[in-house]
N, C-alpha and C positions, 0 to 999 in steps of 0.2 A: 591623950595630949594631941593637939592638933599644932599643924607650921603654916604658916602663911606664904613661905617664901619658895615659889611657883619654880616649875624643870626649865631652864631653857637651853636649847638645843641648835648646836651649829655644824655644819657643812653637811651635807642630808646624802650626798653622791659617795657611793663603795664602787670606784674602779676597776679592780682589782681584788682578789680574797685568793685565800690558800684555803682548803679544808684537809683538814688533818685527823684521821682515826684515831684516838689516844686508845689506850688498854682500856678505860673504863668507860670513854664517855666518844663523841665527836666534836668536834672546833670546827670556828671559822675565824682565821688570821684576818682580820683586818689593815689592811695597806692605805689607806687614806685616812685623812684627818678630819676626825670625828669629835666634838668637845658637850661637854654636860657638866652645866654648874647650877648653882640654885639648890633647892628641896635641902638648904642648912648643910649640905656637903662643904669640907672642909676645905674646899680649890675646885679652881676648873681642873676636869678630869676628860681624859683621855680615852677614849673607847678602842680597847684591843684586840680582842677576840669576843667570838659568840660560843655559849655551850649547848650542848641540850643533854637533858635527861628524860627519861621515859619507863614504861609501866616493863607488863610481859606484852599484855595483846590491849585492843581497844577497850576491853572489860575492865579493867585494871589503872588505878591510878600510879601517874608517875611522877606526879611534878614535886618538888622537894620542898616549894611553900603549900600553904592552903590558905582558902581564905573562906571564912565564916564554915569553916570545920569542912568546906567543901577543896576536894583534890582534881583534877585534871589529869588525861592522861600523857602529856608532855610539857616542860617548862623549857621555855628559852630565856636563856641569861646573858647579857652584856657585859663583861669585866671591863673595869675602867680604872686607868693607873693615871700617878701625879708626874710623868714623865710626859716632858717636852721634846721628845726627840724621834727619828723615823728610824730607831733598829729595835725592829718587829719582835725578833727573837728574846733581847734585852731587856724590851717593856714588856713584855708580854709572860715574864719569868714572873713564878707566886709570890715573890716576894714585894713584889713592884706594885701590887694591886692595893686600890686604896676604897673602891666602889663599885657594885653591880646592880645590873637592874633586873629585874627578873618578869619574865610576861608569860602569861599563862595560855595554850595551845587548845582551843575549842572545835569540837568535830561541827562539821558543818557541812551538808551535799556538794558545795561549787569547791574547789581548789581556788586556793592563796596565790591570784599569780606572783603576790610578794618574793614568796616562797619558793616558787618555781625553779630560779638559777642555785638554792642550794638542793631543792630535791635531786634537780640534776646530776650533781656533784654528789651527791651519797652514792650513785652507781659507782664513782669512782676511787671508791674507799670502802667497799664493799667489805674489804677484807681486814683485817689488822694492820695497824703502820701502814697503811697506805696513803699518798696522799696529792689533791690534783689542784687545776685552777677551775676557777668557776668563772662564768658571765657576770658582769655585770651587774651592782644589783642595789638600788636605793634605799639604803638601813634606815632611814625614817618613815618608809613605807612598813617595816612588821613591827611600829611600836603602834601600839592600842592610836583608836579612833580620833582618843580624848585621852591624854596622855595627863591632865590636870589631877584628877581624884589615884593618891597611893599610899602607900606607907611606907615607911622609916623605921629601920632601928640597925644598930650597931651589935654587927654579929662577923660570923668566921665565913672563910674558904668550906664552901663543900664538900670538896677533894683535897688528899692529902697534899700540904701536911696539917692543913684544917687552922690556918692560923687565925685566930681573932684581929682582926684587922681591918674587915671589909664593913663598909655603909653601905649596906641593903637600901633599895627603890623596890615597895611591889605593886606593881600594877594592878589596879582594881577590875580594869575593863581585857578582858584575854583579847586574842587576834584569834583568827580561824585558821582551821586545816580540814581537809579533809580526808576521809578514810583511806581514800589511795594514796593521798601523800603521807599519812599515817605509818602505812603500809611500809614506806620506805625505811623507813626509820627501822622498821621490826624486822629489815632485810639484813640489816648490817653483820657480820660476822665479826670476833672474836678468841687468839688462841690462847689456852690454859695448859699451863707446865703440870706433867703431875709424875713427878719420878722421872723416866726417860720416854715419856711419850706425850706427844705433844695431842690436847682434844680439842676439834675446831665446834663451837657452839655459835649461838647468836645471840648477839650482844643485849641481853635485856636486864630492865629493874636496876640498872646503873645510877638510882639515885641513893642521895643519902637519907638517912630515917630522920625523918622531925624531932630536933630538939628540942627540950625542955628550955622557958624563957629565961630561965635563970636573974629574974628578979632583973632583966631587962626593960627598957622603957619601949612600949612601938606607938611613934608617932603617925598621925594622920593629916591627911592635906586636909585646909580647911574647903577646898572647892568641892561642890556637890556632883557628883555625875548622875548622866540621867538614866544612863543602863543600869538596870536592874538584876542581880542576880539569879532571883524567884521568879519573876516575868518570863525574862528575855532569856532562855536557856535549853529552847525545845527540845536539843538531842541530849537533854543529863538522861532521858532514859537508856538512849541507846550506847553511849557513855558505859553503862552502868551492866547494859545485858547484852549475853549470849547467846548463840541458839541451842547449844549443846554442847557436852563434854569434849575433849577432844578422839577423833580417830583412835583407833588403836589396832595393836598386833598389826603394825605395817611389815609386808616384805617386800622385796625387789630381787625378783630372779629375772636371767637372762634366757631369750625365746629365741634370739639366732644371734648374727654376729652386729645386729644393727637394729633390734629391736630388745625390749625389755619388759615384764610381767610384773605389772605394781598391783600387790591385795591388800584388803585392811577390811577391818572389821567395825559394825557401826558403833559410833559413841554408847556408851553404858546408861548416862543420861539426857534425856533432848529436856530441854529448858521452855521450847517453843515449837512444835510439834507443826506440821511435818516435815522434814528431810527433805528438800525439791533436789538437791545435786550436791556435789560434791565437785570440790578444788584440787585439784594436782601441781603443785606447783616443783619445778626441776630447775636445777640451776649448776654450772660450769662455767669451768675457769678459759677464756681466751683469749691471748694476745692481751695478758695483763688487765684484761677486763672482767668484769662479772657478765657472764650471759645467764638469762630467767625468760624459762616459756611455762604457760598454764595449760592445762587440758581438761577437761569439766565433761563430769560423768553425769548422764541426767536421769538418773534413776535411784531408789534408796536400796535396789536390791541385787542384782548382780556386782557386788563389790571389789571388780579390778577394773586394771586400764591396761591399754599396750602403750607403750611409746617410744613410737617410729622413728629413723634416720638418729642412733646415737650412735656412738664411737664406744667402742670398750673399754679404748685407753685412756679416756679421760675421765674423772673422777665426779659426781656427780651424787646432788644434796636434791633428796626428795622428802615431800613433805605434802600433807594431804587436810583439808579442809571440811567440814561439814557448811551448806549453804540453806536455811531455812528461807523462811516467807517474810518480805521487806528487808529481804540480804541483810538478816543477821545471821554473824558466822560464828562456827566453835573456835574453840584455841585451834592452834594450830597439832596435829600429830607430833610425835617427834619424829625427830629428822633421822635418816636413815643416809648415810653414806654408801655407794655404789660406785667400784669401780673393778 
């Protein structure tokens, strides 16, 4: 089925934003007024928040739609509720949602300066329940190119309590990111209750699984777009591959009061043969911030690292990388706490 009747889109300027770490996913609270009506929506609707969801690593699809059976490895979503009014927390409650728009996150070499003021802001939510201000930042700059060619259909909340409620917008044409600001996203941490102790992981594959259409209708715009899926899509390889397995048998002993002894052993399988170096990446807590430094071993056979000037008191999330040829990289190790 196709709709004739075209997105239109008013006040383009985000002031202000709150971003917020929820349990499952991250936000961005929207503070200005934002409006979308057309594309057969039931009212001008209100734009409230942003979500995202994502994969484990850039190998991995995360995005919670797909389009012509092809997945993405992040989607960013717009919720948009039928409230007229500026209490953020109010309209911005699941039940007040009336529409979302969903754009799909394409790897690309250059960074999204779109993107930039919330990259920023994920340092500062690094952690669970955290939550900061951001810069600045033009929400009509991360919707697609050509925002005309998408699809419709009348479906649910993706996150609990999953109500059927929302009119879906999906974007035909994705926006870019690239790998480092990728990156950010896969920094994010998360904690899990299990009995009485609490385990800090990273927050990944926080989407929902693809529903069945359930004998749903999904409409289409009638307008053609000129991107192409098949053409225009140069990195679905790298999208798609790794260079190897990930690290294994990490440890982290201590070499004096201010240095530390990181081993691991090589991946089990290399996917893309040879090994040029490897990624160390360490990370601590201060002054309510996330601090991350990287240290890169250039060799595939003396397999440790030292790393200099650390504190023993503070608690520290190490994690180790394999880096093949045209920097494709493995999953990451698991993470190894040290304190």
């Amino acid at each position: 089925y196709e709709v004739e009747d075209n997105l239109e889109l008013f006040g383009m300027v985000c002031k202000e934003a709150t971003n917020a770490a929820g349990c499952i996913w991250v936000a961005v609270l929207l503070q200005d007024d934002y409006f979308v009506s057309g594309a057969d929506l039931p009212d001008r609707l209100k734009a409230e928040k942003l979500e995202f969801h994502w994969g484990q690593n850039n190998g991995f699809p995360g995005s919670e739609h797909s389009l012509e059976g092809k997945r993405y490895p992040i989607e960013m979503q717009i919720y948009l509720s039928s409230l007229g009014n500026d209490d953020i927390e109010l309209a911005s409650g699941r039940n007040y949602i009336r529409g979302a728009m969903a754009i799909f996150l394409q790897i690309t070499l250059q960074d999204n300066l779109a993107l930039v003021p919330i990259i920023r802001g994920l340092k500062g939510v690094v952690h669970h329940e955290k939550e900061t201000f951001l810069d600045p930042f033009v929400l009509g700059n991360l919707l697609p190119a050509s925002f005309g060619s998408y699809y419709r259909y009348s479906g649910s909340l993706t996150t609990p309590p999953c109500s059927e409620i929302v009119e879906w917008i999906v974007f035909s044409r994705p926006i870019s990111i690239s790998l480092e600001q990728l990156d950010a996203f896969y920094s994010i941490f998360t904690t899990e209750q299990q009995d009485h102790v609490k385990s800090l992981e990273y927050l990944r594959n926080n989407f929902r699984p693809q529903q069945n259409l359930n004998d749903r209708v999904v409409y289409k715009s009638v307008v053609k777009d000129s991107w192409n899926l098949a053409t225009e899509d140069p990195w679905n390889l790298h999208i798609t591959e790794v260079c190897s397995s990930p690290p294994v048998n990490m440890t982290v002993q201590p070499v004096n009061r201010s240095a530390l002894l990181v081993t691991w052993n090589r991946p089990e399988t290399i996917y893309h043969p040879p090994i040029m170096n490897y990624l160390i990446s360490y990370s601590w807590t201060k002054d309510e911030g996330e601090k991350e430094q990287a240290f890169t071993k250039k060799n595939d056979h003396n397999l440790e690292a030292i790393i200099n000037h650390v504190s023993l008191d503070k608690l520290y999330l190490f994690r180790v990388q394999a880096v093949c040829q045209n920097d494709l990289r493995s999953d990451f190790s698991q993470t190894m706490l040290f304190q």
